[in-house]
Backbone as JSON Lines, residues from 0, in Angstrom:
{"i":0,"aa":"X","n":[7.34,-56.59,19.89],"ca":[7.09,-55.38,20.63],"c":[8.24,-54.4,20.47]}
{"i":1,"aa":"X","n":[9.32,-54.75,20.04],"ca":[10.75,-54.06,20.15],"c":[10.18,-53.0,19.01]}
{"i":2,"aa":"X","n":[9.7,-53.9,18.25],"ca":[10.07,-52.48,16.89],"c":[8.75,-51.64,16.8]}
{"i":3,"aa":"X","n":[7.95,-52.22,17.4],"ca":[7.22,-51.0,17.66],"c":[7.23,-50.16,18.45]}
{"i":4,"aa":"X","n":[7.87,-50.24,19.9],"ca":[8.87,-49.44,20.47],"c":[10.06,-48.36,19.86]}
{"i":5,"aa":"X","n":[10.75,-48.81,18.81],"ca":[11.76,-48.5,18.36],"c":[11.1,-47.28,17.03]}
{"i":6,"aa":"X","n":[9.99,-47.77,16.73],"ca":[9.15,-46.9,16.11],"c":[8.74,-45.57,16.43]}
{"i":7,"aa":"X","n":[7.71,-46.38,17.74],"ca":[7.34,-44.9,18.2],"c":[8.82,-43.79,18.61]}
{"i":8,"aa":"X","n":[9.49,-44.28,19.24],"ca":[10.86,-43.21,19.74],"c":[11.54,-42.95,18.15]}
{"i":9,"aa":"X","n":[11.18,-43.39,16.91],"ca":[12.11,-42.58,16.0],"c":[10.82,-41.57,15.73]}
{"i":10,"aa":"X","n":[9.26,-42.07,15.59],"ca":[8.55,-40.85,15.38],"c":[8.45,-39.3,16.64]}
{"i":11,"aa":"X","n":[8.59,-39.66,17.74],"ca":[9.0,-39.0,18.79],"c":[10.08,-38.21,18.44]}
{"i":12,"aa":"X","n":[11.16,-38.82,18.22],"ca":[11.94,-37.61,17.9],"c":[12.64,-37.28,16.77]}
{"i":13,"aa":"X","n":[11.93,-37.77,15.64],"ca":[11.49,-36.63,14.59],"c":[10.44,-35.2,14.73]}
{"i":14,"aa":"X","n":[9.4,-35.82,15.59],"ca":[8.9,-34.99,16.0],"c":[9.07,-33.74,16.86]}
{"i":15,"aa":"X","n":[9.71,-34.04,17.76],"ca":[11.23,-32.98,18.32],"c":[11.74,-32.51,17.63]}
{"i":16,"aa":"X","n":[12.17,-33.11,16.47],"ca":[13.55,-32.57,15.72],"c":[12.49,-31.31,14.78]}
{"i":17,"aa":"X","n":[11.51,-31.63,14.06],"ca":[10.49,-30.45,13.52],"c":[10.28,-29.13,14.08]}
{"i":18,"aa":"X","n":[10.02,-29.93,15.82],"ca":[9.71,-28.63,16.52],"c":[10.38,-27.14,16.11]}
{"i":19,"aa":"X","n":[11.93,-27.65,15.94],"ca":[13.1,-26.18,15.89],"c":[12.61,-25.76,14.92]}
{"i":20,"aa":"X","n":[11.79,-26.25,13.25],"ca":[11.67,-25.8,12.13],"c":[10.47,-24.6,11.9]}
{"i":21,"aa":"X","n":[9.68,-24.67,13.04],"ca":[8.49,-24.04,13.33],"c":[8.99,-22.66,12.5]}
{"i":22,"aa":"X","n":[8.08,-22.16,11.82],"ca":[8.44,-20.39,11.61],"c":[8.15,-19.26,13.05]}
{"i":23,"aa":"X","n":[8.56,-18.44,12.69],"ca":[8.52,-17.41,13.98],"c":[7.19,-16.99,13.87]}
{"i":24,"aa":"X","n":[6.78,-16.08,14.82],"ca":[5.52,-15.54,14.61],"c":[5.06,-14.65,13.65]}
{"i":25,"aa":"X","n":[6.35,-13.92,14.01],"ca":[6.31,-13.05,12.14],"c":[6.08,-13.04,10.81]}
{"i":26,"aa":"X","n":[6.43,-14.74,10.89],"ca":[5.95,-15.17,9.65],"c":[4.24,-14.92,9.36]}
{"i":27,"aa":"X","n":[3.57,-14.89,10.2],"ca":[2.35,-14.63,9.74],"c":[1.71,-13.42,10.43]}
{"i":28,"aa":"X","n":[2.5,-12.69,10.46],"ca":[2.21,-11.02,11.22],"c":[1.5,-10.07,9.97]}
{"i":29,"aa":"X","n":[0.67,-10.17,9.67],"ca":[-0.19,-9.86,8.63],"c":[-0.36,-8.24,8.59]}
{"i":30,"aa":"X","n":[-0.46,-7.53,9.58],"ca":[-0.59,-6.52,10.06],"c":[0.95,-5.35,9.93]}
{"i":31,"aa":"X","n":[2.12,-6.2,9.44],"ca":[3.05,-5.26,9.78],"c":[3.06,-4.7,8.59]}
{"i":32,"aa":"X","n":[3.63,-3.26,8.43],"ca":[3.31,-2.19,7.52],"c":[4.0,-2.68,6.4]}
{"i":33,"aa":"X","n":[5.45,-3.76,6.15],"ca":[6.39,-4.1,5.25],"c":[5.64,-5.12,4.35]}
{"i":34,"aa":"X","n":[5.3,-6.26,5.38],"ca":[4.25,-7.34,4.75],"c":[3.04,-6.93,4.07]}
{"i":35,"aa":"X","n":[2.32,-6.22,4.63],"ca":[1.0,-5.35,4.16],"c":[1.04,-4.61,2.76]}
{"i":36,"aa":"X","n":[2.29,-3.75,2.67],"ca":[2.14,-2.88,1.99],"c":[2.57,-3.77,0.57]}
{"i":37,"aa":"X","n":[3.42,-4.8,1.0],"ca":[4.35,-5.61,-0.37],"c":[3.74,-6.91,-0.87]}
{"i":38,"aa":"X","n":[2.47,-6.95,-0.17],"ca":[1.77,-8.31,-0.72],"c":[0.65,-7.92,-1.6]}
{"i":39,"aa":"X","n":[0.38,-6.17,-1.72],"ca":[-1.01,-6.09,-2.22],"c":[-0.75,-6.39,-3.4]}
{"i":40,"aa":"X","n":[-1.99,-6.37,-3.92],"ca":[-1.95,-6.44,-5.78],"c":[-1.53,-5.35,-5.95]}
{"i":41,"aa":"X","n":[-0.44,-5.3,-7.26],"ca":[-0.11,-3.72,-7.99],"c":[0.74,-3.5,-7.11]}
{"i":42,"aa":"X","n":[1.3,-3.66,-5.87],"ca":[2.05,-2.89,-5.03],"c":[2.97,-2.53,-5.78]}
{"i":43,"aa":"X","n":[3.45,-1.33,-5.51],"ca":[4.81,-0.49,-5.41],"c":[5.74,-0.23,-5.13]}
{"i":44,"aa":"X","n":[7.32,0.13,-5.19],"ca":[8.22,0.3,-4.69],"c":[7.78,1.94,-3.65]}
{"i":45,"aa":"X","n":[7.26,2.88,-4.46],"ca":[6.31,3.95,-3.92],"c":[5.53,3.77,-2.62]}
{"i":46,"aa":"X","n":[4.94,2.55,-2.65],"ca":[3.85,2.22,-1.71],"c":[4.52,1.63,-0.39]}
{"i":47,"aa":"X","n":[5.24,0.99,-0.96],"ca":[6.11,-0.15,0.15],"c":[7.22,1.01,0.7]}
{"i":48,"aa":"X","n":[7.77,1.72,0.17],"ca":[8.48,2.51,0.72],"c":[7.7,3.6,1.98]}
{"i":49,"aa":"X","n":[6.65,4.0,1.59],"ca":[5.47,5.05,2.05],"c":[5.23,4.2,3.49]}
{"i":50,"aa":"X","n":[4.61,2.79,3.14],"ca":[4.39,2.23,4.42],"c":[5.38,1.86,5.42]}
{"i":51,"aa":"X","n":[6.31,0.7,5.01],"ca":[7.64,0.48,5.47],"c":[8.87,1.64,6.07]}
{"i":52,"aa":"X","n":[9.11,2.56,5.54],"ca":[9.93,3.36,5.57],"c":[11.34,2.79,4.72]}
{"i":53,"aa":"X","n":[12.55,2.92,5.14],"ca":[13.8,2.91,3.96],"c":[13.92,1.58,4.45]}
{"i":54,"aa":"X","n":[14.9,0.88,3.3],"ca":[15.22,-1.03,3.8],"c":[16.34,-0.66,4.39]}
{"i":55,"aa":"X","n":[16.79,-1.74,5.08],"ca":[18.23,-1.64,5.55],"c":[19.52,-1.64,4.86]}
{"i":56,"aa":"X","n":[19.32,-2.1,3.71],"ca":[19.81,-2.08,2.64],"c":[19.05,-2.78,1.25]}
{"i":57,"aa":"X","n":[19.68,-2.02,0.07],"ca":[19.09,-2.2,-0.88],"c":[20.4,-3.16,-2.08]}
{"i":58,"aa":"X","n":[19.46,-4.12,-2.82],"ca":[20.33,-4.99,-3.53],"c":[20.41,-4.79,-4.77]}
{"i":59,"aa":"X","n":[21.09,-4.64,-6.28],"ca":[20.44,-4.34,-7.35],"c":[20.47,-5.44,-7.96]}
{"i":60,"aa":"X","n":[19.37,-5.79,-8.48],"ca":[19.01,-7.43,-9.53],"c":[19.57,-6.95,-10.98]}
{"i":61,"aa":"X","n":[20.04,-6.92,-11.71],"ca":[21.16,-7.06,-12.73],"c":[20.14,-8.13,-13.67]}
{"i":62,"aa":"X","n":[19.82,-9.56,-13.36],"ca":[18.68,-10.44,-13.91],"c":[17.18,-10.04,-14.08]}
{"i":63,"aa":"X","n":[16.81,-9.3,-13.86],"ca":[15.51,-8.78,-13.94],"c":[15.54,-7.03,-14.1]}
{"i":64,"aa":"X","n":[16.5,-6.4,-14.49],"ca":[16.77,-4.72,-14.3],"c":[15.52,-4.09,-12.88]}
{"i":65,"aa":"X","n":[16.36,-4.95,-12.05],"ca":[15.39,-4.74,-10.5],"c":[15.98,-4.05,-9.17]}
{"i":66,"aa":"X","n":[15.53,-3.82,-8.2],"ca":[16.32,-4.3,-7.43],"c":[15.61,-4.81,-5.89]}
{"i":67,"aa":"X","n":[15.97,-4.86,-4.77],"ca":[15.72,-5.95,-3.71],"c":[16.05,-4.79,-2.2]}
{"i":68,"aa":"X","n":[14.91,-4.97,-1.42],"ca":[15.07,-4.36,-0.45],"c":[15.36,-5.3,0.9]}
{"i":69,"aa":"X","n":[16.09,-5.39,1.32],"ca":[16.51,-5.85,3.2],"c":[15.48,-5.31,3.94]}
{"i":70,"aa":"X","n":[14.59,-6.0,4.89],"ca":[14.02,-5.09,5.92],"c":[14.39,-6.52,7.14]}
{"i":71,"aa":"X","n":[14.16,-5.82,8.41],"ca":[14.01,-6.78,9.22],"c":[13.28,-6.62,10.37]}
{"i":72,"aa":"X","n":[12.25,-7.77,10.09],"ca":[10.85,-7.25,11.15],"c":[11.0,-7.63,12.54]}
{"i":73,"aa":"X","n":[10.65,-7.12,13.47],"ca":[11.04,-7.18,15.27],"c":[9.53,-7.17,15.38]}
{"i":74,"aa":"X","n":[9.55,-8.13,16.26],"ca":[7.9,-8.0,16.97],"c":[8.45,-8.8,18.24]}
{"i":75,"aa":"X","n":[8.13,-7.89,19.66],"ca":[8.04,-8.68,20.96],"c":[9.21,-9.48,21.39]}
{"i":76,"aa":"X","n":[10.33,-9.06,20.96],"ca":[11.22,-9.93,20.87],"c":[11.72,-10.69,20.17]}
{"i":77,"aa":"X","n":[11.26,-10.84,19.0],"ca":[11.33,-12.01,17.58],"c":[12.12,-11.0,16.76]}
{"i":78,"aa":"X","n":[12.6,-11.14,16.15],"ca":[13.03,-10.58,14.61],"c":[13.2,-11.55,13.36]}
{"i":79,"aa":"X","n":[13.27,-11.19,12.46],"ca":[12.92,-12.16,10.65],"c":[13.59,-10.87,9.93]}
{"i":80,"aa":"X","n":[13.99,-11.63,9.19],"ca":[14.43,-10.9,7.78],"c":[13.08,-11.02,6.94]}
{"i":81,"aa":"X","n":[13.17,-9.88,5.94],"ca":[12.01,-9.74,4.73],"c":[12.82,-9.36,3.87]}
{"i":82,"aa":"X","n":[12.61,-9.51,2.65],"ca":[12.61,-9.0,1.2],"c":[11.61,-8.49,0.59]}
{"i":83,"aa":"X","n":[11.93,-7.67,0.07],"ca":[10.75,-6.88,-1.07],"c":[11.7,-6.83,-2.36]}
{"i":84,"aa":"X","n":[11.43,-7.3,-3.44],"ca":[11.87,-7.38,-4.95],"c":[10.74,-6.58,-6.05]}
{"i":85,"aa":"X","n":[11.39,-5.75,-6.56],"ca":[10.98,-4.68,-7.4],"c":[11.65,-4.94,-8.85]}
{"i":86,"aa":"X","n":[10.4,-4.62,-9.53],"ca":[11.45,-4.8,-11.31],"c":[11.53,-3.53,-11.41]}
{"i":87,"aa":"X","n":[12.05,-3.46,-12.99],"ca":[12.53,-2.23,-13.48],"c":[11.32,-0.7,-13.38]}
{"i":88,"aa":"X","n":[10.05,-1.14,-13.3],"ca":[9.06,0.08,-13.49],"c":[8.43,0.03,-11.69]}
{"i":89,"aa":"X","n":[9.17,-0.56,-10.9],"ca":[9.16,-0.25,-9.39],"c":[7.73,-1.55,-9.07]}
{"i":90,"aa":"X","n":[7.48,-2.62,-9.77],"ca":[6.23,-2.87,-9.16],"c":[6.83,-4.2,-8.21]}
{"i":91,"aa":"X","n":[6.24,-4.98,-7.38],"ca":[6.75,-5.68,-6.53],"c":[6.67,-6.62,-7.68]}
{"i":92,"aa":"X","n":[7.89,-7.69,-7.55],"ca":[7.91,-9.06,-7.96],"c":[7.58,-10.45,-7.12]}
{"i":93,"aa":"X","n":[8.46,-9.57,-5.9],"ca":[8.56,-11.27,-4.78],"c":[8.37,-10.6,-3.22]}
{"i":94,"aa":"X","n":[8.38,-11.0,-2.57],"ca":[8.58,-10.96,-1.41],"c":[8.56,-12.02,0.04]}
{"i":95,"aa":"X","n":[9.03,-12.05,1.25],"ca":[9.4,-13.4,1.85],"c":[10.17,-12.76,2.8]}
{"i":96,"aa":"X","n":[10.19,-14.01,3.6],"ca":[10.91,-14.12,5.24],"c":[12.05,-14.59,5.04]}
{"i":97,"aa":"X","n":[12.98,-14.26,4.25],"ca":[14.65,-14.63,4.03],"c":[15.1,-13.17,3.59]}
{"i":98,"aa":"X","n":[16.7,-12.59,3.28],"ca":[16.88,-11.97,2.6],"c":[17.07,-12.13,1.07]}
{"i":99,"aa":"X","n":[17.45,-10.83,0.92],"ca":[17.43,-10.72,-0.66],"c":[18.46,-11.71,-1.17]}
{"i":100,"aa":"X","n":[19.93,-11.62,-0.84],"ca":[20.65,-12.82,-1.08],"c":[20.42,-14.21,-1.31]}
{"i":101,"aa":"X","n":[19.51,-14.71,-0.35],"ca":[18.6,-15.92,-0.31],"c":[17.61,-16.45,-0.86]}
{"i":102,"aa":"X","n":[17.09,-14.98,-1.83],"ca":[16.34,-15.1,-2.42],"c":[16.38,-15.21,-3.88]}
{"i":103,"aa":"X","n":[17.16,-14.66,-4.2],"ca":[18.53,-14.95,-5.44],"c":[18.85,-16.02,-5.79]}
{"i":104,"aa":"X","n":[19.46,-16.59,-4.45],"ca":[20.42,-17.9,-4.14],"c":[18.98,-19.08,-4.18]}
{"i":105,"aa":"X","n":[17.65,-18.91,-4.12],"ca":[16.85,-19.73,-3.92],"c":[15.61,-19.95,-5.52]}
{"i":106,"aa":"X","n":[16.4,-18.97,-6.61],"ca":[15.61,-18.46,-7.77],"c":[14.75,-17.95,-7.89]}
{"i":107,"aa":"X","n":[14.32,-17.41,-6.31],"ca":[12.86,-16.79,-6.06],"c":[12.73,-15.47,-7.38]}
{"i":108,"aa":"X","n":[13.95,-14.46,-8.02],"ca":[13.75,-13.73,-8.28],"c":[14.26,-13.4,-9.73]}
{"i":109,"aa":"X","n":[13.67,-14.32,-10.44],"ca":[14.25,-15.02,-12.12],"c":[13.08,-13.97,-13.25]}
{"i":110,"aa":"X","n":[11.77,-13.72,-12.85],"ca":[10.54,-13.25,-13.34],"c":[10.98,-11.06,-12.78]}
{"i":111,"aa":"X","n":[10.52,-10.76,-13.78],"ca":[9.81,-9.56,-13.35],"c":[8.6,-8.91,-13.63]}
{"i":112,"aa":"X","n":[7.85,-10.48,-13.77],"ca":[6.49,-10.27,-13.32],"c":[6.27,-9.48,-12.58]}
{"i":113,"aa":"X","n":[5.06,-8.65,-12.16],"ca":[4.75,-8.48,-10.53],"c":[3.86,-9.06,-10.45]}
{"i":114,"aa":"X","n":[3.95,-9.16,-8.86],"ca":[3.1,-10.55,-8.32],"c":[1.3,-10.58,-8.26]}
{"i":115,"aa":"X","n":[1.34,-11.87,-8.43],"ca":[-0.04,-12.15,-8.78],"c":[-1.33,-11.81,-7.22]}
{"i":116,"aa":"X","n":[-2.5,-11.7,-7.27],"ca":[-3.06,-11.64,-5.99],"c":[-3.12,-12.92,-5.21]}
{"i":117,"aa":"X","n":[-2.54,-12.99,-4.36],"ca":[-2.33,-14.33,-3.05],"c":[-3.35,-14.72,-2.33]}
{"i":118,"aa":"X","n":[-4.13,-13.04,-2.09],"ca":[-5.09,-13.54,-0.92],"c":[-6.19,-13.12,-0.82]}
């Protein structure tokens, strides 16, 4: 009986321990003008700028003749970082709930593809 005891309390609190990993709500805020505008097909640096307004700062990709916008989304109390990644002829490459640094640092932004349709 011990180790099935000893079981359930390590799945218990692993299960705890996940909880903190949850994403914010933002992560799936579908509706905000940054996410919206940078997930369509074809999107734009034009478009994303139009909807979004200016990033908080902008990064230049040097690996892809690109560059990488900072935004950071607030909803209700929450805030998230976003990225928007642009190649050289302005079309979106990447985009995500980390910054641009992170996104670099994570190889998200190796292609200057632009991105394929998701959804």
């Amino acid at each position: 009986m011990a180790p099935l005891i000893r079981s359930l309390g390590l799945a218990c609190g692993v299960s705890a321990g996940l909880c903190g990993c949850v994403p914010s709500i933002l992560q799936y805020d579908r509706s905000n003008p940054v996410v919206m505008s940078s997930l369509q097909h074809g999107a734009t640096r034009d478009a994303v700028l139009s909807a979004a307004g200016e990033p908080l700062d902008v990064m230049v990709l040097p690996g892809i003749n690109g560059v990488c916008h900072n935004y950071i989304l607030r909803n209700q109390g929450n805030s998230s970082p976003y990225y928007v990644a642009f190649n050289a002829q302005g079309r979106v490459v990447n985009a995500g709930y980390i910054d641009c640094e992170k996104a670099v640092a994570s190889g998200y932004l190796q292609t200057s593809e632009p991105i394929k349709q998701r959804y």
